[in-house]
C-alpha positions in Angstrom: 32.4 -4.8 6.3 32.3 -1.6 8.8 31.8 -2.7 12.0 29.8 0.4 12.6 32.0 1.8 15.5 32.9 5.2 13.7 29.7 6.8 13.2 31.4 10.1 11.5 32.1 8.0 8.6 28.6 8.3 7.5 29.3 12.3 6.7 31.8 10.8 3.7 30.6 7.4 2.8 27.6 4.9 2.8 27.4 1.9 4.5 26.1 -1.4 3.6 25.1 -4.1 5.8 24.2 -7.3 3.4 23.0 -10.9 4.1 21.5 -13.1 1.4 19.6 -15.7 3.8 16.2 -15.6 4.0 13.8 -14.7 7.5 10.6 -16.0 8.7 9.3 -15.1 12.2 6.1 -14.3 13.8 5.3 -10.9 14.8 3.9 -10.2 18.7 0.2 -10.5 17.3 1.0 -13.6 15.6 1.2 -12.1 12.7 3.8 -14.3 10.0 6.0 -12.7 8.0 8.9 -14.2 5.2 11.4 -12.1 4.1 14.4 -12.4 1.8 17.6 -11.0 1.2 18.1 -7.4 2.0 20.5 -4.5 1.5 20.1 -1.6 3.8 22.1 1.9 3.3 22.1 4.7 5.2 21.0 8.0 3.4 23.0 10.9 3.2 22.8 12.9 6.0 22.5 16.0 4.4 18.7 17.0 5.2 17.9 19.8 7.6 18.7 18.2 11.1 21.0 20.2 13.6 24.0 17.9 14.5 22.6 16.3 17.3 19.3 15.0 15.2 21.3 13.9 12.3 23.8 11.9 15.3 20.6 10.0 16.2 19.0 9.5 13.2 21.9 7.9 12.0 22.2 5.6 15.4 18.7 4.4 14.7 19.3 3.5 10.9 22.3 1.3 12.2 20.2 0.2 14.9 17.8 -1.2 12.5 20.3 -2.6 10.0 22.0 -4.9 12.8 18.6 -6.2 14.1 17.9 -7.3 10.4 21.1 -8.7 9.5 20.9 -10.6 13.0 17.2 -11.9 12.4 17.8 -13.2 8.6 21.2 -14.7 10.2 18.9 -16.8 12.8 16.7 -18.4 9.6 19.0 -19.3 6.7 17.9 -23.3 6.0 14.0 -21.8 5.7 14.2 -21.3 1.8 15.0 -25.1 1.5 12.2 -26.5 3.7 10.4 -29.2 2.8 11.6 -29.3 -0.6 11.6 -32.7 -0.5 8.9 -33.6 1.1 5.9 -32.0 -1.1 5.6 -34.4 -4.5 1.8 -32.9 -5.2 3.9 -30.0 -6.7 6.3 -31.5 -8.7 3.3 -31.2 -12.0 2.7 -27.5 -11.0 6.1 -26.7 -10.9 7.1 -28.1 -14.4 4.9 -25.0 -15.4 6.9 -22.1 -16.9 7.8 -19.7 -14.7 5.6 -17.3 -16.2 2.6 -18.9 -15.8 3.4 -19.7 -12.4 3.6 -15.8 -11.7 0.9 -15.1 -13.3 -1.5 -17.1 -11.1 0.3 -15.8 -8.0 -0.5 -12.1 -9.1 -4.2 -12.8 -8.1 -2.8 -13.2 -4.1 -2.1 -10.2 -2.1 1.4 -9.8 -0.9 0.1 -11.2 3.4 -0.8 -13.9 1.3 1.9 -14.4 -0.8 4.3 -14.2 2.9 1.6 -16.7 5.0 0.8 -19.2 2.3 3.1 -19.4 -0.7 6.2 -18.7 -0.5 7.4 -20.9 2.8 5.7 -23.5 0.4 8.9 -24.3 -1.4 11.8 -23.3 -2.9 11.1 -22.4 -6.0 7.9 -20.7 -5.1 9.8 -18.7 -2.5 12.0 -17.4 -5.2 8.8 -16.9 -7.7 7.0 -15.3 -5.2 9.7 -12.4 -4.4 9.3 -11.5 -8.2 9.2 -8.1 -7.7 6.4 -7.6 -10.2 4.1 -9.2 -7.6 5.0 -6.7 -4.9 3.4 -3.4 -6.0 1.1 -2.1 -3.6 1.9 -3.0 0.4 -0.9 -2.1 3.0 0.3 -2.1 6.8 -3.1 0.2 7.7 -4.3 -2.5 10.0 -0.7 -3.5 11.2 0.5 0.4 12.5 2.6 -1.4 15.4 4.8 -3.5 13.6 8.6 -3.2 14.8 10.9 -1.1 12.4 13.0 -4.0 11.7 10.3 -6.2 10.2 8.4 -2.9 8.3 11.8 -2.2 6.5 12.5 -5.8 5.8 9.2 -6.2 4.1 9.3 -3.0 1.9 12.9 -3.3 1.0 12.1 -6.4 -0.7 9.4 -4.8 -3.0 11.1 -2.7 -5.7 8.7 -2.0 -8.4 6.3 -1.1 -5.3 4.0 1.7 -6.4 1.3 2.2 -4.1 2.1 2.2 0.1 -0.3 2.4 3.0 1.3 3.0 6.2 -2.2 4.9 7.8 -1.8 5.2 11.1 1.2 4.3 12.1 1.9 4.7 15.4 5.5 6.2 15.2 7.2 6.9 11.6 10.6 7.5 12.4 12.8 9.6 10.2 15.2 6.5 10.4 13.0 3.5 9.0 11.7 6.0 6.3 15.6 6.9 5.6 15.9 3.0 5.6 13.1 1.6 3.4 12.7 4.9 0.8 15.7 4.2 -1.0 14.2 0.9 -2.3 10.9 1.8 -3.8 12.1 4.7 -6.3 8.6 3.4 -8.6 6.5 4.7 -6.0 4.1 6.7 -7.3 1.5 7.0 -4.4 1.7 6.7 -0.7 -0.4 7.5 2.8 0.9 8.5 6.0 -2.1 10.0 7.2 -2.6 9.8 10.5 0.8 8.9 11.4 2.9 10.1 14.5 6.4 11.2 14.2 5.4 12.9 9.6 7.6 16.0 9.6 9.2 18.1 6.7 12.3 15.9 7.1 10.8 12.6 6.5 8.5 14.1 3.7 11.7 15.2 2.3 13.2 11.3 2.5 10.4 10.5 0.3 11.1 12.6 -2.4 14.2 12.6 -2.7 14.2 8.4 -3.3 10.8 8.3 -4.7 11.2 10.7 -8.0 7.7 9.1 -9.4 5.5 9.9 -6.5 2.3 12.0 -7.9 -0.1 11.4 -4.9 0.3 12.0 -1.2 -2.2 11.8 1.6 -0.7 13.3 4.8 -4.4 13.6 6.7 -4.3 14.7 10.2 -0.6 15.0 10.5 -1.3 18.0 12.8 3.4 18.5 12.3 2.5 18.7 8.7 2.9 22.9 8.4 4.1 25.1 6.0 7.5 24.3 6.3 6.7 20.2 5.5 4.5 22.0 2.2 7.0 24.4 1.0 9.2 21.0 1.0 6.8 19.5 -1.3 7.7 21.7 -4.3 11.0 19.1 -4.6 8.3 16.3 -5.7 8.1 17.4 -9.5 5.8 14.9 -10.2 3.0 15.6 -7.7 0.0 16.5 -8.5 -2.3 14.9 -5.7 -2.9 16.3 -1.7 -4.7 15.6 0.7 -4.1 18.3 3.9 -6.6 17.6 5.6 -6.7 18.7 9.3 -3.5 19.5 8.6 -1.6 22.8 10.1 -1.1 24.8 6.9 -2.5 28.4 5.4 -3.0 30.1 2.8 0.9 30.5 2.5 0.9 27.1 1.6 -1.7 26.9 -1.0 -0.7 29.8 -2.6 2.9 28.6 -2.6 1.6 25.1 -4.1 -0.5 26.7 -6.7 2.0 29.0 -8.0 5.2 26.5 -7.9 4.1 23.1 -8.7 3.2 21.7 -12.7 0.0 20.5 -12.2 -2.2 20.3 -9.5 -5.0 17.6 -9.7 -6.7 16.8 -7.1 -6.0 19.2 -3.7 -8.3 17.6 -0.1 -7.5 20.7 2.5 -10.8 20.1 4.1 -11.0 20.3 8.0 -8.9 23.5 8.0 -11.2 26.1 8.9 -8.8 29.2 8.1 -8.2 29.0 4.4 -9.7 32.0 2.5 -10.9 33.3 -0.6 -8.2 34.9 -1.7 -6.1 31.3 -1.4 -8.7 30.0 -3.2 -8.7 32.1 -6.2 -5.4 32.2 -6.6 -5.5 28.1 -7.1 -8.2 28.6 -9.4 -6.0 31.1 -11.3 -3.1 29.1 -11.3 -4.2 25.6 -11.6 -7.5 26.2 -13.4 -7.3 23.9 -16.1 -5.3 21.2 -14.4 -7.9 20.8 -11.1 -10.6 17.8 -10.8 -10.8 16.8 -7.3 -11.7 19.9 -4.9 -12.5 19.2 -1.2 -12.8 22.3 1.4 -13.6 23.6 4.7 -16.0 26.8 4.1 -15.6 28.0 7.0 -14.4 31.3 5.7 -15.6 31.1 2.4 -18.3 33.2 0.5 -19.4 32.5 -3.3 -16.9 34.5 -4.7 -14.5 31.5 -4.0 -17.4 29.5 -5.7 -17.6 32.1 -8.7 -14.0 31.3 -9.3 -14.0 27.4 -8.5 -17.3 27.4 -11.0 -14.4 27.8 -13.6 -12.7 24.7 -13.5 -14.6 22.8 -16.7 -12.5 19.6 -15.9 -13.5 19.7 -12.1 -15.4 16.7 -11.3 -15.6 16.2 -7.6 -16.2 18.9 -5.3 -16.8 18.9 -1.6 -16.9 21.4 0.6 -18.2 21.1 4.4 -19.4 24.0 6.7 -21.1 26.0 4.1 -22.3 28.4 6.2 -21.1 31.9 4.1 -22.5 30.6 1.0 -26.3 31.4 -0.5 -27.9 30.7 -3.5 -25.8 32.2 -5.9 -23.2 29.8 -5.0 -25.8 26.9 -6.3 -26.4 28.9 -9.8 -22.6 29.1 -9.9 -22.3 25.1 -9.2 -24.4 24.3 -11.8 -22.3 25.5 -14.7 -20.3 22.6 -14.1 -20.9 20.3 -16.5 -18.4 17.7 -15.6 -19.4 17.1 -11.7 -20.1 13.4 -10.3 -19.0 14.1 -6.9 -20.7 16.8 -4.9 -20.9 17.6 -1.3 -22.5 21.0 0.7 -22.6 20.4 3.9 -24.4 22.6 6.7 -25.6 25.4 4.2 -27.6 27.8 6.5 -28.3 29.9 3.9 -29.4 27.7 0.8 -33.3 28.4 0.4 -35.7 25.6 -1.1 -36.5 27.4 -4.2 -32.6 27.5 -4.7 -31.7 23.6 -3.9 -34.8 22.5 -6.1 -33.1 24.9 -9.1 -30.0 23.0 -8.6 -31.4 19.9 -8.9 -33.2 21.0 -12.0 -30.7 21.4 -14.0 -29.1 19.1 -16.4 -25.5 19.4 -15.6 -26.4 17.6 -12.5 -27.7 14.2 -13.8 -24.4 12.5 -13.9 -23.6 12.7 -10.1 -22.9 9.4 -8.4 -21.9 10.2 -4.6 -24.3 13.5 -3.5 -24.3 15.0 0.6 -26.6 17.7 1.5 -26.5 17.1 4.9 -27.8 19.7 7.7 -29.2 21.6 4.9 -32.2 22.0 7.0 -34.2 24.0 3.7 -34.2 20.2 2.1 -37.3 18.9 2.2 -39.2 16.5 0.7 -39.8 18.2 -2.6 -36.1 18.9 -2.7 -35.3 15.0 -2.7 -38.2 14.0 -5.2 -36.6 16.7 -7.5 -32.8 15.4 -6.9 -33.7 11.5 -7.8 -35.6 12.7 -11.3 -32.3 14.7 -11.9 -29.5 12.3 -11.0 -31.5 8.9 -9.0 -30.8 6.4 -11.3 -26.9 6.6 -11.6 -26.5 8.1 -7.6 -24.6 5.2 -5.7 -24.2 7.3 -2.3 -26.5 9.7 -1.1 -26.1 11.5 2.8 -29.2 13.5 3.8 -28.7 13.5 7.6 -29.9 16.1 9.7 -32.2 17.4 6.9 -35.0 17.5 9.5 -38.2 18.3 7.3 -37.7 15.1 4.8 -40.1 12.8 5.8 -41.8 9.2 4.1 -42.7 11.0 0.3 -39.1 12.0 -0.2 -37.4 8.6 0.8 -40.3 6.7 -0.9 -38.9 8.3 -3.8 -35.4 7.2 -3.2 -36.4 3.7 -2.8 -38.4 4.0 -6.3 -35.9 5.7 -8.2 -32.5 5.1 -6.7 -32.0 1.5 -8.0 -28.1 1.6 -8.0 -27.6 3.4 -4.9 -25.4 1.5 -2.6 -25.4 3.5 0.6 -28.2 5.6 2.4 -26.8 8.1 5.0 -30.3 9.4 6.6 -29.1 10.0 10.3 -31.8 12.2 12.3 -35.1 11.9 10.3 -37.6 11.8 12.8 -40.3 12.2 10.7 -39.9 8.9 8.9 -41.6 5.8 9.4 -39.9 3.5 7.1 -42.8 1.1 6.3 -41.6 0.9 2.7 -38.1 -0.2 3.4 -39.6 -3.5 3.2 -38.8 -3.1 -0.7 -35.4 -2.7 -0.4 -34.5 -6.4 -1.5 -36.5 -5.5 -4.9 -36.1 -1.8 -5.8 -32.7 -1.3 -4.8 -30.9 -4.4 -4.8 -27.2 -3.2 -4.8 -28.0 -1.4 -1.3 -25.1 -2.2 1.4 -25.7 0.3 4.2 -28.5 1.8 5.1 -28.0 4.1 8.4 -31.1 5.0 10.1 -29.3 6.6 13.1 -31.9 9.0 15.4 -34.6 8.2 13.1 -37.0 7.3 16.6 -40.1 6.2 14.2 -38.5 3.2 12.8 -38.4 0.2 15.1 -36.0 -2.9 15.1 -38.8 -5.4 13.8 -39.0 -3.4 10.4 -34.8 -3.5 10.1 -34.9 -7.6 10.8 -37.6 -8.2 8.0 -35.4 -5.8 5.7 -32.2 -7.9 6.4 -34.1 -11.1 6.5 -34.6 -10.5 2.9 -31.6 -8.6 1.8 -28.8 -10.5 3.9 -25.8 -8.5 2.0 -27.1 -5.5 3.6 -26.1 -3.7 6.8 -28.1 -1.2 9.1 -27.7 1.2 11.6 -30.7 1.2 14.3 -31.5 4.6 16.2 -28.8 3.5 18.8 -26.1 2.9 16.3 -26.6 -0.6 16.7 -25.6 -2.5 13.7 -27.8 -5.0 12.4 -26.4 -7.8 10.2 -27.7 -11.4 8.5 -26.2 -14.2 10.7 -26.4 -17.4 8.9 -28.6 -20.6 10.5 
């Protein structure tokens, strides 16, 4: 084996660093984690890095090889514990191996590591079937050392979906590690992560040919340069940029370049034009379904266009404060919408919003926001739950000042399925007919009742008293929730 002294070697040749025992430690947060054996290779160091970047890089993926390779060295007897001592599973383990896989597939992979496989022997080997490990979430664990994140993933090679959401500090070197054993991968997050540049995108794609869906959300390093990269991944068809750093260079360059476009999140960047916009319509127009974006510098001609997208489903679009009307008679010839979103439009008149909701293209939306529409009044929302009320599941109608008790009493008589009521800053409502929450709308979950000053705390603890699945947000942003006894 390379003792790793000659780091120019890497230019000509990978290197392997291999151990076959298995690890188990505890993570700083007391956090457990078992691991097996592990292979970890160096990629090719041919990506753009100047010479100095590609020296370190390659330093750090050694440096995280040795610490593996030294922590499974310091647990090898682990796979054998207690193999002896546990006769209550000698009857589950004359079950076929199959069957035994099959009820593991209904754990989650923290609780295949904490409670299965340091069972046993047999389950450890079972439960590192790598049909069990297909989707990995480390969202709620974004400081977890290199050395243990790598270890984990490596192990997990028919791994499709990833979450690493917030991770505090991707490195080009653990992604250069862990890529080249997931090449199933089909989606993956890094939104939010420190340290997502064109280079490490281009890791991913390179070792994870099947990846169609990639959320890079507030990666503010995430430019044009990382997108033009991005027309390497031929099987992408899903993005989410938002509050990202790119233009219209980028859109345009992704509309024109890649197969198929699905489903395209560039909300939160305030820049992006009308012309970018039609020319995705143009050049994705029958492929698009998902559309979320920042209208900041929109008018309804980018709405004219985006009306012809027959497949679009979902679209959302915040800060609508160039559109009008028109834009609302061009929505409605959507006849395939369920997701819809028009936030903050300064211009939408009553007469328009109750034409929307009058037509019949509308009556299959599940998830509507009209919020800071202040033309929305209670007419409006008695209108919207004829139309659509009995199939919406999420409704947001804060800041929408002039609603007051007739429009919500018709969302608490019509709106049976609705499972959360966004109604931040309606001062006008009293709320004395929440009290038939538990009956009229039983698969309610959150109610939030932020800045609505009429509705007092006593009213909220009867609702919950009744309905003790559901959660609510006082004036103050207090939550209130059902404590058993």
């Amino acid at each position: 084996m390379d003792d790793g002294n000659n780091l120019n070697q890497h230019d000509e040749e990978e290197s392997f660093s291999y151990r076959a025992e298995v690890v188990h430690f505890l993570e700083e947060d007391g956090t457990e984690f078992i691991v097996g054996p592990g292979i970890f290779r160096t990629c090719e160091p041919s990506l753009a890095l100047d010479d100095g970047s590609k020296l370190t890089v390659e330093n750090d993926i050694k440096v995280i090889s040795n610490e593996v390779e030294s922590l499974i060295c310091s647990t090898e007897r682990l796979s054998s514990y207690n193999e002896d001592t546990r006769e209550e599973l000698v009857s589950f383990n004359h079950l076929p191996r199959e069957v035994i896989l099959s009820i593991f597939s209904f754990f989650s992979v923290v609780e295949l590591n904490l409670h299965v496989i340091p069972v046993c022997k047999r389950w450890y080997d079972i439960g590192h079937d790598p049909s069990l490990w297909k989707e990995l979430d480390f969202s709620r664990l974004n400081e977890i050392p290199s050395t243990s994140l790598c270890s984990i993933i490596s192990r997990a090679s028919s791994l499709k979906k990833l979450n690493l959401m917030g991770r505090l500090d991707l490195t080009t070197a653990e992604v250069a590690v862990f890529s080249q054993y997931i090449p199933m991968l089909e989606s993956l997050n890094i939104g939010f992560c420190s340290g997502v540049n064109k280079t490490v995108i281009e890791y991913f794609l390179r070792n994870c040919p099947r990846l169609t869906k990639l959320n890079t959300e507030g990666c503010m390093s995430v430019d044009d340069g990382a997108a033009a990269s991005m027309i390497k991944g031929e099987n992408l068809q899903e993005f989410n940029f938002s509050h990202c750093c790119i233009t219209d260079e980028s859109i345009v360059l992704l509309a024109s370049r890649m197969n198929r476009i699905v489903s395209l999140n560039i909300d939160g960047i305030s820049w992006i034009s009308d012309s970018a916009v039609i020319t995705l319509v143009d050049q994705q127009l029958n492929n698009l379904r998902e559309l979320m974006l920042d209208g900041a510098e929109l008018t309804d001609k980018s709405i004219h266009h985006i009306a012809r997208c027959a497949k679009l489903n979902k679209l959302q679009i915040s800060f609508c404060e160039g559109l009008t009307d028109q834009a609302l008679k061009y929505i409605q010839t959507l006849q395939q919408l369920t997701h819809l979103k028009m936030r903050k439009g300064l211009y939408f008149s009553t007469d328009g919003l109750l034409s929307l909701f009058t037509c019949k293209s509308m009556s299959n939306l599940v998830e509507l926001d009209f919020s800071e529409n202040t033309q929305f009044v209670d007419d409006c929302v008695i209108q919207l739950t004829k139309c659509c009320g009995p199939k919406l599941q999420y409704l947001a109608l804060s800041w929408c000042w002039d609603i007051s008790d007739p429009g919500i009493i018709s969302i608490v008589d019509h709106c049976r399925n609705l499972k959360v009521l966004d109604i931040i800053g309606l001062h006008k409502i009293t709320g004395t007919y929440f009290i038939r929450i538990p009956e009229e709308m039983p698969k309610l979950r959150l109610l939030n009742l932020q800045q609505c000053n009429r509705i007092i705390d006593e009213l909220i603890e009867d609702v919950i008293r009744k309905k003790p699945d559901l959660r609510v947000f006082n004036y103050y942003g207090e939550q209130f929730v059902h404590e058993k006894g």
